[in-house]
C-alpha positions in Angstrom: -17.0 15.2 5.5 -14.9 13.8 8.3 -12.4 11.1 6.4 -10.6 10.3 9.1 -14.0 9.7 11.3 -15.4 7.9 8.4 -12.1 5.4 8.1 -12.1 5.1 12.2 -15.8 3.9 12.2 -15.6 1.4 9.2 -12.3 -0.1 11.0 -13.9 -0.3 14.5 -17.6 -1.7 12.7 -14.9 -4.5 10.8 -13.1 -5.1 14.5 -10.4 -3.3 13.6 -10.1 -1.2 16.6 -8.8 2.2 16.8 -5.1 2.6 16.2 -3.7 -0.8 15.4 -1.6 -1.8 12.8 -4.0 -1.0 10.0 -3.0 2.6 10.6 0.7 2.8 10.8 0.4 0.8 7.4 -1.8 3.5 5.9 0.8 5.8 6.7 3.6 3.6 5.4 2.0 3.3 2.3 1.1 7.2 1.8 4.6 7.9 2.4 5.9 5.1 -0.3 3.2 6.6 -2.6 4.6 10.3 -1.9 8.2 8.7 -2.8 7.8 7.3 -5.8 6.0 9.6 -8.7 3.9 7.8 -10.9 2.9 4.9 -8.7 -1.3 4.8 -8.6 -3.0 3.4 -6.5 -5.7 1.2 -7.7 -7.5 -0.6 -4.7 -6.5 -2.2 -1.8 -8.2 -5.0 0.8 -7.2 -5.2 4.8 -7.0 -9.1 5.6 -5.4 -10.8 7.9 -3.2 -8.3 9.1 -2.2 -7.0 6.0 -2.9 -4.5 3.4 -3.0 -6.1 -0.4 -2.7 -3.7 -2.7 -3.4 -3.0 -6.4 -1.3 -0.9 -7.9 -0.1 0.9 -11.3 2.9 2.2 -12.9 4.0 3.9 -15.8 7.4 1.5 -16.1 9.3 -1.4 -14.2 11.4 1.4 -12.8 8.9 3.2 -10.9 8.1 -0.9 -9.2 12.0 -0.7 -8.3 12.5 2.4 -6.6 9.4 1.4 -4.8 11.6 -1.8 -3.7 14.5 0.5 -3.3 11.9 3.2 -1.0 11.0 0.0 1.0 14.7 -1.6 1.2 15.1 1.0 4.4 13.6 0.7 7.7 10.0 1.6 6.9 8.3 0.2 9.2 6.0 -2.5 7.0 7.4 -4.6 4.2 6.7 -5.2 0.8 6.2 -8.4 -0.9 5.5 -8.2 -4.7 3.1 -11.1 -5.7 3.1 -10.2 -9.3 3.7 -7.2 -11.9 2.5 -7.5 -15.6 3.6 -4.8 -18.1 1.7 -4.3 -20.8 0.0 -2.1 -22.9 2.7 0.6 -21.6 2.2 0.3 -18.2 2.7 -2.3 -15.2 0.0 -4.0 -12.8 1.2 -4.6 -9.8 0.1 -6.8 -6.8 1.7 -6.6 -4.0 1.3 -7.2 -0.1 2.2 -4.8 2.8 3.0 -6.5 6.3 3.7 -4.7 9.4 8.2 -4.9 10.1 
């Protein structure tokens, strides 16, 4: 199984193209996930220009070193719609647009 063949068609079949923003935010946000242990990712859309992003953490300081991660020239920026802690752990919402 080709991923990244897989990823390329679906992007091109949704209009996508072939190496447009969509891409260098993918990276972004598998670097920012690299960075920051104990971030999840839990699902993410591709709208409008931006990815929106579901994600989960372990504690409200994993969602600020993720701000911190982002506070340098990235690349994209992060805008977090919402995070709910509860049950030991935080939901998080968030949006990434290209810098």
């Amino acid at each position: 199984v080709n991923l990244d063949a897989q990823l390329e068609q679906q992007w091109r079949q949704l209009g996508g193209g072939g190496s447009g923003g969509h891409r260098r935010l993918l990276e972004v946000l598998g670097q920012a996930l690299a960075a920051t242990p104990g971030l999840k990712l839990g699902g993410m859309q591709y709208r409008d220009g931006a990815l929106f992003l579901s994600l989960g953490a372990p504690d409200l300081q994993v969602l600020e070193r993720l701000r911190n991660w982002f506070a340098g020239a990235r690349g994209a920026t992060l805008d977090v719609q919402s995070a709910n802690a509860e049950s030991g752990s935080v939901q998080i919402r968030a949006r990434l647009d290209p810098a």
